[in-house]
C-alpha positions as CSV (number, residue, x, y, z in Angstrom):
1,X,-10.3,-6.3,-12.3
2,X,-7.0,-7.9,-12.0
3,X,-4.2,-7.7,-8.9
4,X,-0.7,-8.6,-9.6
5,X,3.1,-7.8,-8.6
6,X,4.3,-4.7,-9.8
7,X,6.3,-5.5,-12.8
8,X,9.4,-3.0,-13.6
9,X,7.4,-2.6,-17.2
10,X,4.8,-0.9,-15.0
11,X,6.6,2.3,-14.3
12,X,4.9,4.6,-16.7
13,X,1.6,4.1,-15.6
14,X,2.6,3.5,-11.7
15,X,4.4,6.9,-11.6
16,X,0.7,9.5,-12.0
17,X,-0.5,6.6,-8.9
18,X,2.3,7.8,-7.1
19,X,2.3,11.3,-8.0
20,X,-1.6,11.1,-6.7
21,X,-1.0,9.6,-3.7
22,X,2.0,12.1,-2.9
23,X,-0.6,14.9,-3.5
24,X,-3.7,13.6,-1.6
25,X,-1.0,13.5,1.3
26,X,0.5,16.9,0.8
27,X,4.1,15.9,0.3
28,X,6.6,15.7,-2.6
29,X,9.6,13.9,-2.9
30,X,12.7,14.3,-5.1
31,X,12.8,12.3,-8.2
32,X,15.7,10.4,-6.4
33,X,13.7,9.2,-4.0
34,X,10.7,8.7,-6.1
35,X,13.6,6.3,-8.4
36,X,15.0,4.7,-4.6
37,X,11.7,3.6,-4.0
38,X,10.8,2.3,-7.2
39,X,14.3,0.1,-7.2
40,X,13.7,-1.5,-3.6
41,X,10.2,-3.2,-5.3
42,X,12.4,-5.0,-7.6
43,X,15.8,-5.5,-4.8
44,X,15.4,-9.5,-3.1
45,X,17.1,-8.0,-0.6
46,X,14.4,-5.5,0.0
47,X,11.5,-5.9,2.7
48,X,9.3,-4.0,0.2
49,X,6.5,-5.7,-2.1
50,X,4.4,-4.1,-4.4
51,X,0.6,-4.8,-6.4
52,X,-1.0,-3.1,-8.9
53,X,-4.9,-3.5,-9.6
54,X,-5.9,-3.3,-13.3
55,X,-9.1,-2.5,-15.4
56,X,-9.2,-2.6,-19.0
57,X,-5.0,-3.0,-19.0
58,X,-5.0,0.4,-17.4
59,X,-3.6,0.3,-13.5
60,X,-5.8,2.0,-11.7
61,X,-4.1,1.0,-8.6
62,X,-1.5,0.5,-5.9
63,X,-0.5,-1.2,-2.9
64,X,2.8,-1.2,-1.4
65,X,4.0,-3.2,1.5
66,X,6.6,-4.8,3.6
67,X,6.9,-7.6,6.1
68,X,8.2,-6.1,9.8
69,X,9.6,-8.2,12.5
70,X,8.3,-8.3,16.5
71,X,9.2,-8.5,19.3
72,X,5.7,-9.5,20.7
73,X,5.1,-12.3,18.3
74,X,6.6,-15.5,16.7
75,X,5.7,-14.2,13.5
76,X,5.9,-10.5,11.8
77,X,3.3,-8.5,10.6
78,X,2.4,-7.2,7.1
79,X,2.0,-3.5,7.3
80,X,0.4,-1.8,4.0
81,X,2.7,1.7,3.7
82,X,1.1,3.1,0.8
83,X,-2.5,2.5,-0.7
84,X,-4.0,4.5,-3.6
85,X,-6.8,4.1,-6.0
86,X,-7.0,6.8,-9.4
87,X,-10.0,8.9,-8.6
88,X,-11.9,7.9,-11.7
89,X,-11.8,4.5,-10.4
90,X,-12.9,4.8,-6.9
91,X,-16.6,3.3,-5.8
92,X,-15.7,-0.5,-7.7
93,X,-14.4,-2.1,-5.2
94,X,-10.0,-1.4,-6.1
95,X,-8.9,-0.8,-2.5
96,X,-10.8,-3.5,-0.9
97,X,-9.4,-5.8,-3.7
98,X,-6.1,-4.5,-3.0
99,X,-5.9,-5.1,0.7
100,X,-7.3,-8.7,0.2
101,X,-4.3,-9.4,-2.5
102,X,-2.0,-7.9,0.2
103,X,-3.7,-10.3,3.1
104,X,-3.3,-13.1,1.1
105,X,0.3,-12.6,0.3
106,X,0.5,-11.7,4.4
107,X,-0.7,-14.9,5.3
108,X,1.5,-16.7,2.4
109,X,4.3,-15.3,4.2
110,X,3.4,-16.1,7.4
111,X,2.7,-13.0,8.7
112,X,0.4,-12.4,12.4
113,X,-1.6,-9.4,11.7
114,X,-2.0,-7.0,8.2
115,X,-2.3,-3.4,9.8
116,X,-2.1,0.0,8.1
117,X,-2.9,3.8,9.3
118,X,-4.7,6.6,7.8
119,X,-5.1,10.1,8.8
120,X,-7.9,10.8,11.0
121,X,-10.0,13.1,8.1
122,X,-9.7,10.5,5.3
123,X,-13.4,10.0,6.3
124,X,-14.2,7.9,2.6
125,X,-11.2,5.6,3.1
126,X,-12.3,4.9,6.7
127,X,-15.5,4.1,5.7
128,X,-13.7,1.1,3.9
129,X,-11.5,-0.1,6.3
130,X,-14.2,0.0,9.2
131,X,-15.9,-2.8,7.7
132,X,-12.7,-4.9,7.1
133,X,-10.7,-4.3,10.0
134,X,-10.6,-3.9,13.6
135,X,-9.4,0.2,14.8
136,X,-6.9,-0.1,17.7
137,X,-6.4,2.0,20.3
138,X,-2.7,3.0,19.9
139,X,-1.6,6.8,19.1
140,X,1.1,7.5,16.7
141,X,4.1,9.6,17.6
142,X,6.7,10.6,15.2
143,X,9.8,12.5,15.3
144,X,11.7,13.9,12.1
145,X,14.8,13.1,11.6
């Protein structure tokens, strides 16, 4: 297994990741949006990063994330927005691989805490992140703009 940047070669195999991960969440978005998000991982200007994980030259994976200021801390925190592993290639270890690449590149950057959310049912993924990361207390609200 290999983790690396997203390279802008990568689009024809990153797009069916990102079709998955729209699915498993019950959402769809426009193929504008779908194209805005895929420019911002290639913008400097952008707070956005991206990783793929491959097996066999096939990407099998993603991880995006972005740095985030605070107002509670000298430093900003790494928050993973969007993590998905095909599911042909779940059990081997992808996601955990991927959040350490993403940790790594947290700490790089200087960042205080790596912190990401999950709904409540994704038992499997939970599984995972119980025994690499520390559940807080907090409740999120969201209003939709």
């Amino acid at each position: 297994m290999n983790i690396r940047p997203l390279k802008d070669t990568d689009r024809q195999q990153w797009q069916p990741l990102w079709q998955g991960y729209l699915e498993f969440y019950e959402t769809s978005l426009s193929n504008e949006r779908t194209e805005l998000t895929w420019q911002r991982f290639f913008d400097p200007e952008h707070v956005f990063c991206a990783f793929v994980a491959e097996v066999d030259e096939m990407i099998v994976g993603i991880a995006h994330a972005m740095m985030r200021q605070s107002t509670w801390e000298l430093r900003g925190d790494m928050y993973i927005e969007d993590l998905f592993v095909s599911p042909t290639a779940r059990g081997q270890g992808i996601a955990r691989a991927l959040i350490n690449h993403v940790k790594e590149q947290a700490v790089a950057q200087g960042a205080g805490n790596l912190y990401w959310q999950t709904r409540e049912a994704n038992s499997t993924a939970r599984s995972l992140y119980d025994s690499i990361a520390t559940r807080n207390d907090y409740i999120q609200y969201v209003i939709k703009l």
